[in-house]
N, C-alpha and C positions, 0 to 999 in steps of 0.2 A: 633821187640819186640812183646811179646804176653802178652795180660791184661788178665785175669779174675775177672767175675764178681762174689759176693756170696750174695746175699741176706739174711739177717735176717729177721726171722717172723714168728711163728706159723701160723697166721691171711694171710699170702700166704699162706698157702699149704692147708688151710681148704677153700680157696675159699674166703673166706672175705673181701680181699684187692686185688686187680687185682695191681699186679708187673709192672707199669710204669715205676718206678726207673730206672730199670736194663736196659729198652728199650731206655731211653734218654741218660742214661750212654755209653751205647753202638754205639749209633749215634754220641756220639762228640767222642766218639775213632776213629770212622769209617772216621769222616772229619778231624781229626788230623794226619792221616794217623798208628793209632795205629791197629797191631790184636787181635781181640777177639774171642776164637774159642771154649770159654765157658760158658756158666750162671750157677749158682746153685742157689736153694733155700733151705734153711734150715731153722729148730723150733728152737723155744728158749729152747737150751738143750746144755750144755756146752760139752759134751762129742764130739756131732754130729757136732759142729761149728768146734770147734779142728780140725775135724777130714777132714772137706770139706774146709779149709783153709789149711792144710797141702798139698792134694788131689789139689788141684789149684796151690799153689808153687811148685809142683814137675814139675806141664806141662806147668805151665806160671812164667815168668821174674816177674812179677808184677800183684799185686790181688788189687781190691776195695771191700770192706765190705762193706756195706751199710746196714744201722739199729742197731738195739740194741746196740745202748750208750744214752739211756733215764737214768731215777735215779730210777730206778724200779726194783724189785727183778729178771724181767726176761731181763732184758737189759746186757748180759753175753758177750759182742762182746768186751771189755776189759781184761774180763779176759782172753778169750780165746785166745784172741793176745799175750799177758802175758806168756801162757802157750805156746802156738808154738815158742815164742822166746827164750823162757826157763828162764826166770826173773819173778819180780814181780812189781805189781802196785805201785805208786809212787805219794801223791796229789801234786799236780805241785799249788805252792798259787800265781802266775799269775791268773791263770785260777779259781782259788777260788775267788781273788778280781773281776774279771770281771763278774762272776755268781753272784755276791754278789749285784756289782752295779747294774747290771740289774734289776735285781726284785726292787732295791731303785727307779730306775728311771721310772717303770712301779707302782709305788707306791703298791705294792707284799708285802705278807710277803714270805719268804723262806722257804721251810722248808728243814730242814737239810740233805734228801736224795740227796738234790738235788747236792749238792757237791761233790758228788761220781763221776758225771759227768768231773770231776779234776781229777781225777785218771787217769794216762797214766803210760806204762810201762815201765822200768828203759830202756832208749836208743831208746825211742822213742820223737816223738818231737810234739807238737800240730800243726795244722794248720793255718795261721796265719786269715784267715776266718773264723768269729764265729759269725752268726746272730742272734741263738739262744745261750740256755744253754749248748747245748750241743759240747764238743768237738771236733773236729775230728782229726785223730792222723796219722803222719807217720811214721811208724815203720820200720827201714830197717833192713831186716835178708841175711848177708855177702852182696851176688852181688845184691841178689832178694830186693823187696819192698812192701810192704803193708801198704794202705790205707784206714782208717777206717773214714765212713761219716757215718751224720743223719739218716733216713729213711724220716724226713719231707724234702718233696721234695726241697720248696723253700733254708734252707738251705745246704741241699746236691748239688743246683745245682750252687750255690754261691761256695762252696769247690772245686767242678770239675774246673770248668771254671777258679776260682782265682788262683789253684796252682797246683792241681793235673795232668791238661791235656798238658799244660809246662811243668812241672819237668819230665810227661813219654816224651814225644817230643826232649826234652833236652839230659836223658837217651836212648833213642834208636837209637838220631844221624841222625834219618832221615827226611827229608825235603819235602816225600811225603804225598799226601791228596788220600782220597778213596771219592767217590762220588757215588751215585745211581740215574737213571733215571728210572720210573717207567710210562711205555705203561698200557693204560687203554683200556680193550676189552670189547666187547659185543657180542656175538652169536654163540659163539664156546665153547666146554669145555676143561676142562682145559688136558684132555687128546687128543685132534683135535690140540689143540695150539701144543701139545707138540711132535703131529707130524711132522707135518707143521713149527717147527722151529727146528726139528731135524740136520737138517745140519749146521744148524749154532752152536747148541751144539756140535756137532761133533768136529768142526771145531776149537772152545774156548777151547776144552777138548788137544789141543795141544802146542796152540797159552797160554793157563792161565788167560789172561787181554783181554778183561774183562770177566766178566764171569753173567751167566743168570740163573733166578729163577722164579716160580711162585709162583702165591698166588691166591687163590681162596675169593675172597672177598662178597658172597651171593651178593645181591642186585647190589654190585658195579662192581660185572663182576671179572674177569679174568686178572690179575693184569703181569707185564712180567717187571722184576725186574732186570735193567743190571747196572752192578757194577765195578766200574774201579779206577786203581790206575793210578796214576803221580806224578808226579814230580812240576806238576803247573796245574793254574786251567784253563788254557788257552790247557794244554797238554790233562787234563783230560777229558774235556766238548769237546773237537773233536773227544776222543776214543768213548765217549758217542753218538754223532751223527751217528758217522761213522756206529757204531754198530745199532741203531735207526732206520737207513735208511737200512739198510740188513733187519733187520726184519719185518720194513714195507713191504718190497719187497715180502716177505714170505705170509707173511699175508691180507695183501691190508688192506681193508674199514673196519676192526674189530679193529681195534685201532679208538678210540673216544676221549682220551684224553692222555695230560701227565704229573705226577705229582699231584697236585692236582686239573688242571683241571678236573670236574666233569662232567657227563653227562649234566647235567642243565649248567652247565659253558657251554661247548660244545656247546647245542645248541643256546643257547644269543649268544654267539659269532658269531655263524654261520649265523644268522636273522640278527644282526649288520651289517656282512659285507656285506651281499645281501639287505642291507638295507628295508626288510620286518619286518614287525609286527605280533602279534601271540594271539588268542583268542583262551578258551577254554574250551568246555564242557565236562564237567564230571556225569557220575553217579556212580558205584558202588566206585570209590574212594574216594566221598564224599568231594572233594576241597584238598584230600592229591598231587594231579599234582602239581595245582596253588600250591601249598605252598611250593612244595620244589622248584620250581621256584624263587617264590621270596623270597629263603634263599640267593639267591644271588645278593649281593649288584650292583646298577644299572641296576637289570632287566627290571625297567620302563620305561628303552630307547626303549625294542620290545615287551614286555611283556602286553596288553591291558587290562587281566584282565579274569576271569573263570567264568561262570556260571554250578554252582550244580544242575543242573535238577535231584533230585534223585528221586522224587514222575515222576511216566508216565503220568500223564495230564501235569507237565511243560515242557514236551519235545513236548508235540504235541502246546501248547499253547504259548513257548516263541521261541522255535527253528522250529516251522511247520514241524514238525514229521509225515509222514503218518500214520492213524489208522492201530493197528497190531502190532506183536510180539514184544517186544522194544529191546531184545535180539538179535539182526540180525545186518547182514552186512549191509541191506537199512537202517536200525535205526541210526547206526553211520556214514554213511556215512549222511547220513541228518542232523545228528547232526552237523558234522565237518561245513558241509554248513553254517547251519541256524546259528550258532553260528559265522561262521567268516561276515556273513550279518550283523548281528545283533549286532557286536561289530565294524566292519568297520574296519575288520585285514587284512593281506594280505594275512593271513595262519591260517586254524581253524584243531586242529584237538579236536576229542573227542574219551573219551574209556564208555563203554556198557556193563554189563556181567555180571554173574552169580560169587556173592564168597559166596554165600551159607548161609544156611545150607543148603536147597533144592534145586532141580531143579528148572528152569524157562520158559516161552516159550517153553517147552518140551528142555530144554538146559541142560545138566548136569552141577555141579557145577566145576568152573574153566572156563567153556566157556567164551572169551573174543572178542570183536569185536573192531577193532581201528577204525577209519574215519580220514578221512585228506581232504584237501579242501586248496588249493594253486592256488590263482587267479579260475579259470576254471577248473581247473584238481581236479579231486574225485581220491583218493586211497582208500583203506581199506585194509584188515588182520586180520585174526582169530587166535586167539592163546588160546591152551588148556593149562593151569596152575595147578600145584598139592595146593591141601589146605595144610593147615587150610586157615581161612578166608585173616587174615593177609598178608601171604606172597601172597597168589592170588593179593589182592591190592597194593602192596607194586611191586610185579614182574609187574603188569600190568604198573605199572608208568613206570618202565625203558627201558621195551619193546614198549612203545607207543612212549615214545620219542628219542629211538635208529630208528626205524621205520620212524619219523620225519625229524631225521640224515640224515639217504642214501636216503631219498626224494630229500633233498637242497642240497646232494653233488655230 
């Protein structure tokens, strides 16, 4: 069975509202074992809704609506279901008495648009989930099905979940689940990966199950997106490994995590189980390291704590910085030093560098120096980064601690 999705919204297509909806609707089809091989968004224009609800039932079994059944002149997802079915609206006074109590019991007055929200079309049926005002309807036309939910998310996702993702489950007879495993990279682009795991597409492009994608995620790397049906989650989550460990093999040490393992996940885990501790100096980042660090719960197990030397007298005076350039590969690696001395860590490292607006130490802007300091062993790494200011700092974080990574692995 194939779902489609159609969004309701002027307020998407102008940019307003970033389409969640349609993303989480889309993930319980995907682990229901439902497909979806369409989204739409459309305005509030009864012509265009008509018209991209017709356009959905022609290539999908089964459409969700989502939005416009508010009590507002531009909430048109009623009628227009009304009109694809070829009937007309119908106030259903179940649904009047429960809109009615609501506002009593939230001590409200009503006002009377709000009642329109009772209107369903003659052969269609409500949903038996109603957190809000608003209805949600399912409308069967012959074999097909359309499902018309809120736009507010909490109760749209009360309607999926309560009845909607059953009743397609039910209707399409099948008893498989799809699942995605998602390899998190660093140091390749997303066109190097897609060399380098050429074979293995090659190879899915025959076989079908599972099948692989990329995503290019800025900051977060190079994302390797492998997706699999079964029959069971025990059947699924081995095609998932199976495939996992091919691509590893392709790739080696550029996979850092999986899922929502995070780079900073990644590395806590990885000081965890070498049971090492981690101090760190920072300057042009200004304490943004330490802190996504400890966006993650329990990093206090290795995590010792940052020092911001952003002014160059406190790098000479709390870390013993030699006099001279602070821009350099001896500056960070001194830092890495002095900072894991001075915190009593097992592993210091620091980043150093130019994010501008001008040059520094004769360094152009982007220049970046890391330091690392691991028992006795000094590393460092220079890395040239494009502006703005921002992502210079922002890239410098995930490169300092990718860098950290293939150190302790």
């Amino acid at each position: 069975m194939r779902c489609e999705i159609v969004a309701i919204g002027t307020e998407l297509l102008l940019g307003h509202i970033v389409d969640t909806n349609s993303s989480w609707i889309a993930r319980r089809l995907a682990l229901a074992g439902i497909d979806s091989h369409f989204q739409t968004k459309v305005g509030d224009n009864l012509d265009r809704i008509v018209q991209a609800i017709e356009i959905a039932l022609n290539r999908s079994e089964a459409v969700i609506v989502c939005g416009g059944l508010g009590p507002t002149h531009d909430d048109l997802t009623r009628n227009a279901i009304a009109r694809v079915m070829g009937t007309e609206l119908v106030r259903d006074s179940k649904i009047v008495d429960r809109i009615r109590n609501m506002f009593k019991e939230r001590g409200r007055v009503m006002a009377n648009n709000n009642l329109t929200q009772a209107d369903i079309p003659i052969g269609a049926t409500a949903i038996p989930e109603q957190p809000g005002t608003a209805a949600g309807l399912i409308c069967p036309i012959g074999e097909k099905i359309i499902y018309a939910v809120p736009g507010v998310p909490s109760e749209m996702m009360a309607m999926v979940d309560g009845t909607i993702i059953n009743a397609l489950r039910r209707k399409a007879g099948v008893s498989a689940i799809i699942r995605t495993r998602t390899l998190r990279t660093w140091g390749a682009s997303e066109s190097l990966l897609a060399e380098l795991v050429a074979p293995r597409i090659s190879a899915l492009e025959v076989i079908g199950n599972p099948t692989i994608a990329f995503q290019a995620s800025g900051i977060e790397g190079i994302k390797i997106k492998i997706t699999a049906k079964a029959t069971a989650e025990e059947e699924v989550n081995k095609i998932l490994s199976r495939e996992e460990n091919q691509i590893r093999a392709l790739i080696g040490n550029l996979v850092f995590g999986v899922d929502n393992n995070n780079m900073e996940a990644s590395i806590l885990q990885l000081l965890e189980e070498r049971g090492l501790t981690l101090a760190i100096a920072e300057s042009l980042t200004g304490g943004m390291l330490g802190s996504r660090l400890t966006d993650i719960p329990g990093a206090s197990k290795v995590f010792k704590g940052a020092i911001v030397t952003y002014a160059n007298d406190l790098k000479l005076e709390l870390l013993n910085v030699s006099k001279g350039p602070v821009v350099s590969e001896l500056c960070a690696r001194e830092m890495a030093t002095g900072v894991r001395k001075l915190l009593a860590a097992d592993v210091g490292i620091s980043v150093t560098g130019v994010a501008g607006p001008s040059e520094q130490d004769g360094q152009p802007v982007g220049t970046v120096f890391v330091g690392l300091a691991i028992h006795n062993q000094i590393f460092s790494k220079q890395l040239l980064l494009p502006p703005p200011r921002q992502r210079i700092r922002e890239f410098t974080i995930i490169n300092a601690l990718n860098f950290l990574r293939l150190n302790l692995t």
